[in-house]
C-alpha positions in Angstrom: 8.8 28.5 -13.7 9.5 24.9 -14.8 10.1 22.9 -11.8 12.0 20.3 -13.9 15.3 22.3 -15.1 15.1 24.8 -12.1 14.4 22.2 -9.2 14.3 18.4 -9.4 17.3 18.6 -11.8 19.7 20.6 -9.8 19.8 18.4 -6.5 20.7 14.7 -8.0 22.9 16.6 -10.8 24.5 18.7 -7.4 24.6 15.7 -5.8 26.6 13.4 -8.0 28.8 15.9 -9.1 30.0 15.9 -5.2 29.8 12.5 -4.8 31.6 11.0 -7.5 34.0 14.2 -8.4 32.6 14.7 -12.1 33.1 18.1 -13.1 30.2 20.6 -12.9 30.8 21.7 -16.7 30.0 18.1 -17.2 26.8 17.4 -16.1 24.8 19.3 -18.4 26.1 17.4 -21.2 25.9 14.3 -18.6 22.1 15.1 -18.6 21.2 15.7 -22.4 22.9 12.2 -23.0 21.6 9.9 -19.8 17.8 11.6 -20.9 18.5 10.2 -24.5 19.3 6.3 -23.4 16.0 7.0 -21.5 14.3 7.5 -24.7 12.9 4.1 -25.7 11.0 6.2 -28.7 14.6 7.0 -30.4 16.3 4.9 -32.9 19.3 2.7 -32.8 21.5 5.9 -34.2 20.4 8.0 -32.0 21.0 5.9 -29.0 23.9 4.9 -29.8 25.2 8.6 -30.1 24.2 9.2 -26.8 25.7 6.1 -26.0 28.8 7.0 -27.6 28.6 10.8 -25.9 28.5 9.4 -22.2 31.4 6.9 -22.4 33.4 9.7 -24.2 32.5 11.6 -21.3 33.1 9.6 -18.9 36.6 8.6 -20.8 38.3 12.1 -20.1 36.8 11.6 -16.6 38.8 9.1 -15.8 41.8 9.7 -17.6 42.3 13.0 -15.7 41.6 11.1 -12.2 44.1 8.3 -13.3 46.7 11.5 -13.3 44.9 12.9 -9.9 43.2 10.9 -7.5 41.2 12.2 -5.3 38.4 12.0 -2.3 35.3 10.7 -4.6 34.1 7.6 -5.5 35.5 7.9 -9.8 38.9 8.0 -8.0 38.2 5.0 -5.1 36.8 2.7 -8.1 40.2 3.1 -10.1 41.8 2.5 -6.9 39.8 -0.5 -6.2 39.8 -1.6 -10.0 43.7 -1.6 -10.2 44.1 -3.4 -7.0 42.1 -6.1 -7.4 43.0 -9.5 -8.5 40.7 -9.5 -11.0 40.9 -6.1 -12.5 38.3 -4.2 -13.8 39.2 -3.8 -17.9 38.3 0.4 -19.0 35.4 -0.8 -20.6 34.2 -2.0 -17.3 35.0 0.1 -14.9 33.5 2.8 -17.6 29.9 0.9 -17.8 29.8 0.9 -14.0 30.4 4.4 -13.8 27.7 5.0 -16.6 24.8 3.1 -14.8 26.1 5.1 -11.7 25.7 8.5 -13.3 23.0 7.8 -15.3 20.7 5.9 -12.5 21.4 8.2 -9.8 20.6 11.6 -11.9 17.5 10.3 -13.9 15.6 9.0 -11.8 15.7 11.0 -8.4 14.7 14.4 -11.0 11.4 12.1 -12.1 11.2 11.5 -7.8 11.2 14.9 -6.4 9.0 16.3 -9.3 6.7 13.3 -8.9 6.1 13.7 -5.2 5.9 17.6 -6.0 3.1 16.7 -7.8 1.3 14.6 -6.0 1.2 17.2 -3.4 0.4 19.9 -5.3 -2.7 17.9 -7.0 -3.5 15.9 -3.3 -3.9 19.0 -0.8 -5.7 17.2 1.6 -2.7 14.8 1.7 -0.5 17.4 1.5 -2.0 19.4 4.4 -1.8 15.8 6.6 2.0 16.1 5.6 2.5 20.2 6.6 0.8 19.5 10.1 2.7 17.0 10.8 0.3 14.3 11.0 2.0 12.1 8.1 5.6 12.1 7.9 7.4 13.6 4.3 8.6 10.1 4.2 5.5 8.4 3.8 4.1 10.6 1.3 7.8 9.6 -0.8 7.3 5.9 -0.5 3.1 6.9 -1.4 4.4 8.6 -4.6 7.2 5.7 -5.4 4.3 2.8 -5.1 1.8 5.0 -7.1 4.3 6.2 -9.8 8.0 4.8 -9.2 10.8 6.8 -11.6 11.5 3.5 -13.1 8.5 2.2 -14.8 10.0 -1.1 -16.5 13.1 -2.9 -16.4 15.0 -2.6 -19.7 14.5 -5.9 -21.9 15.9 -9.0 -20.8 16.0 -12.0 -23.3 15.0 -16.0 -23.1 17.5 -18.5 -22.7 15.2 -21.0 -23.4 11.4 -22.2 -23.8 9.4 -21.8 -20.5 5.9 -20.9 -19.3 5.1 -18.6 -16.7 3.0 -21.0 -14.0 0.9 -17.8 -12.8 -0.3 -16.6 -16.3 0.2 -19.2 -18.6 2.0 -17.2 -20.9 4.7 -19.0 -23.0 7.7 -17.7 -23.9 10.3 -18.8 -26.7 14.1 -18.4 -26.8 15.5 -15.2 -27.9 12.1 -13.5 -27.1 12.5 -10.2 -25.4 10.4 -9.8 -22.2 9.7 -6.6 -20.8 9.6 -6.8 -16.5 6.9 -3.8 -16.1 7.8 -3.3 -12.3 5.7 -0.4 -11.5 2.8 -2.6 -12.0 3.3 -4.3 -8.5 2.6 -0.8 -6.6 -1.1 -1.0 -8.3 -1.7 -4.8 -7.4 -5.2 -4.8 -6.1 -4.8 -7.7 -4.2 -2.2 -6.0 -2.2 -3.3 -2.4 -2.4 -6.9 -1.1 -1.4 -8.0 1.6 -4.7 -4.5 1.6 -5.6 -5.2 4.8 -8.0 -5.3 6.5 -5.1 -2.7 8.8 -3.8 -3.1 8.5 0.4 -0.4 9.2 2.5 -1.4 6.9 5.3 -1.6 3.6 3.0 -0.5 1.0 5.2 0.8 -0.8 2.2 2.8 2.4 0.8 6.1 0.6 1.4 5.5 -2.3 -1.0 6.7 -1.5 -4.4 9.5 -2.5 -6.6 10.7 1.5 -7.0 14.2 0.3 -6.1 14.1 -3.4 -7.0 14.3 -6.1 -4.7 16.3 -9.0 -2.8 19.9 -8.8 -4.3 19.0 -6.2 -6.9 17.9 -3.6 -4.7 19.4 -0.2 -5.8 22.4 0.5 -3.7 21.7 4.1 -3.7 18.0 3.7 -2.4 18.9 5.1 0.9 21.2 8.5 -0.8 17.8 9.0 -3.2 15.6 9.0 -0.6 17.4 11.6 1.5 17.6 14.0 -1.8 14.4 13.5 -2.4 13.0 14.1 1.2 15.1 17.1 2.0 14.7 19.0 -1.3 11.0 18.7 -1.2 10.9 19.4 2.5 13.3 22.9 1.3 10.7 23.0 -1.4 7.4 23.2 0.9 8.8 26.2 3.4 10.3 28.3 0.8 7.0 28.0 -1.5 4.2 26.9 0.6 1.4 28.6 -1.6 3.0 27.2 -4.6 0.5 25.6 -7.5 0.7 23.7 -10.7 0.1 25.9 -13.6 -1.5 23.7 -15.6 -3.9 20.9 -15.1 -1.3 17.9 -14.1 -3.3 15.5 -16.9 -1.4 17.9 -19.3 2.0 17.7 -17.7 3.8 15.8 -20.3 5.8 12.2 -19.8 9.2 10.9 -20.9 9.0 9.1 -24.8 10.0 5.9 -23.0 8.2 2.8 -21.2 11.7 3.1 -18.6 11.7 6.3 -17.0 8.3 7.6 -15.3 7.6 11.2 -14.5 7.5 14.2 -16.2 9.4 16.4 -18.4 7.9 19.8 -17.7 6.2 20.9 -14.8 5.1 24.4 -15.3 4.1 26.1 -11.2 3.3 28.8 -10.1 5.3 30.5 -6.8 2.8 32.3 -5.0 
C-alpha cells in the first residue's frame, strides 16, 4: 500500500474537516489544490489555477456558513470578523482561512510519513521507541530537526540595500530572498553528526519546524498530537510493517517549500 493517500493523508484531512466544519466532499478537492501552491516547479498559470480553485472553494464555504453558523472555527471567524471594529473584508477572512486549510493538511501528511520513515529505515531507534526507552515524542521532534515538513519559507522581498553581518552577503532592493529554515536543524555547531537520525539527541528540540518567537505556528501543539497518535495507532496495528522500496527512491515534492514524500510504497506484514 501507499502510506501517503491511505495514512498520513486521512488524519490532518479528518482532522480539519472536524475542526473547521469544511465538508468531507471538499477536501479531496481541498487536497489536489493546497499540493499545487506547494509546487514551486509549476508555472504562474498553473498556480494561479490552483489558486483560483481554493478561494472558490473556500467562497461557497463560507457563503453556506454565513446562512448557518455553527460549532467550528469557519463559523467563529465570521462571527469574530463581523463583530469586530475593524472588520475582516471577504478577501481577508478568505486568505486566513486558506493558509489555515492549507498549512494544517500539507504539512502534518509530510510529518507522520516522515517520522514513519525514519522508523521504518532507523530500527534500532525505533526499537528504543517500542520498549519504551525513548518517548514517540522525541523521535517526532528527531524527525522535525532532521527533515521538518516545511523546508523554506516562501520568498520574501528587500525593502532596501543591506548586508547580512554573519555572511557578508549583500542584498539589493527588490531582491527575492529565500529563508531555508530547515537548515538550522543541521547546524553542526549546534548538532553533533546532524545527518544522523537518534532519538535521544539532546538537541532534537532545536529546529525551526514550526517557526519561532511571534511566528511560531499556532497549530504546533494540534500537529503534534496528530502526528504522535496516528503513528503511535500506526506501530500496534502494523508492527512488522516495512518500506517496500529502498527509502533513497521514495520520491519528494517538486518544491523547495514542502519536505517529505509523495509516495511511500510499505509493506504490512
Amino acid at each position: 500500500m501507499d502510506l501517503v493517500p491511505a495514512f498520513a493523508l486521512r488524519i490532518p484531512q479528518q482532522v480539519i474537516t472536524r475542526l473547521m466544519g469544511v465538508p468531507s466532499a471538499l477536501m479531496g478537492q481541498f487536497g489536489q489544490a493546497a499540493t499545487g501552491l506547494f509546487d514551486t516547479s509549476a508555472g504562474p498559470a498553473d498556480m494561479q489555477r490552483s489558486m483560483d480553485t481554493v478561494l472558490e472553494l473556500l467562497g461557497e464555504m463560507v457563503a453556506a456558513r454565513r446562512d448557518h453558523l455553527g460549532d467550528d472555527l469557519v463559523s467563529d471567524l465570521i462571527r469574530a470578523a463581523e463583530q469586530a471594529d475593524n472588520p475582516l473584508s471577504d478577501e481577508d477572512l478568505l486568505a486566513q482561512l486558506m493558509l489555515v486549510v492549507i498549512a494544517a493538511t500539507e504539512t502534518t501528511v509530510h510529518a507522520i510519513g516522515t517520522l514513519i520513515v525514519h522508523l521504518l529505515t532507523h530500527p534500532a531507534q525505533r526499537a528504543l521507541v517500542v520498549g519504551g526507552e525513548v518517548s514517540l515524542d522525541d523521535a517526532l521532534e528527531e524527525s522535525l530537526r532532521l527533515q521538518p515538513p516545511a523546508a523554506s519559507v516562501p520568498l520574501r522581498f528587500a525593502v532596501r540595500d543591506f548586508e547580512d553581518a554573519e555572511s557578508g552577503q549583500v542584498f539589493r532592493k527588490g531582491e527575492p530572498i529565500l529563508i531555508h529554515a530547515a537548515a538550522a536543524g543541521t547546524d553542526p555547531d549546534v548538532h553533533t553528526a546532524p545527518g544522523v537520525y537518534n532519538v535521544r539527541r539532546p538537541t532534537r528540540r532545536k529546529h525551526l519546524a514550526f517557526g519561532h518567537g511571534p511566528h511560531v505556528c499556532p497549530g504546533a501543539p494540534l500537529a503534534r498530537r496528530e502526528v504522535v497518535i496516528a503513528v503511535s495507532r500506526w506501530q500496534e496495528r502494523f508492527p512488522d510493517a516495512r518500506l517496500a522500496v529502498d527509502a533513497a527512491r521514495l520520491p519528494q515534492p517538486h518544491s523547495f517549500i514542502a519536505n517529505g514524500f509523495t509516495e511511500i510504497p510499505v509493506l504490512l506484514g
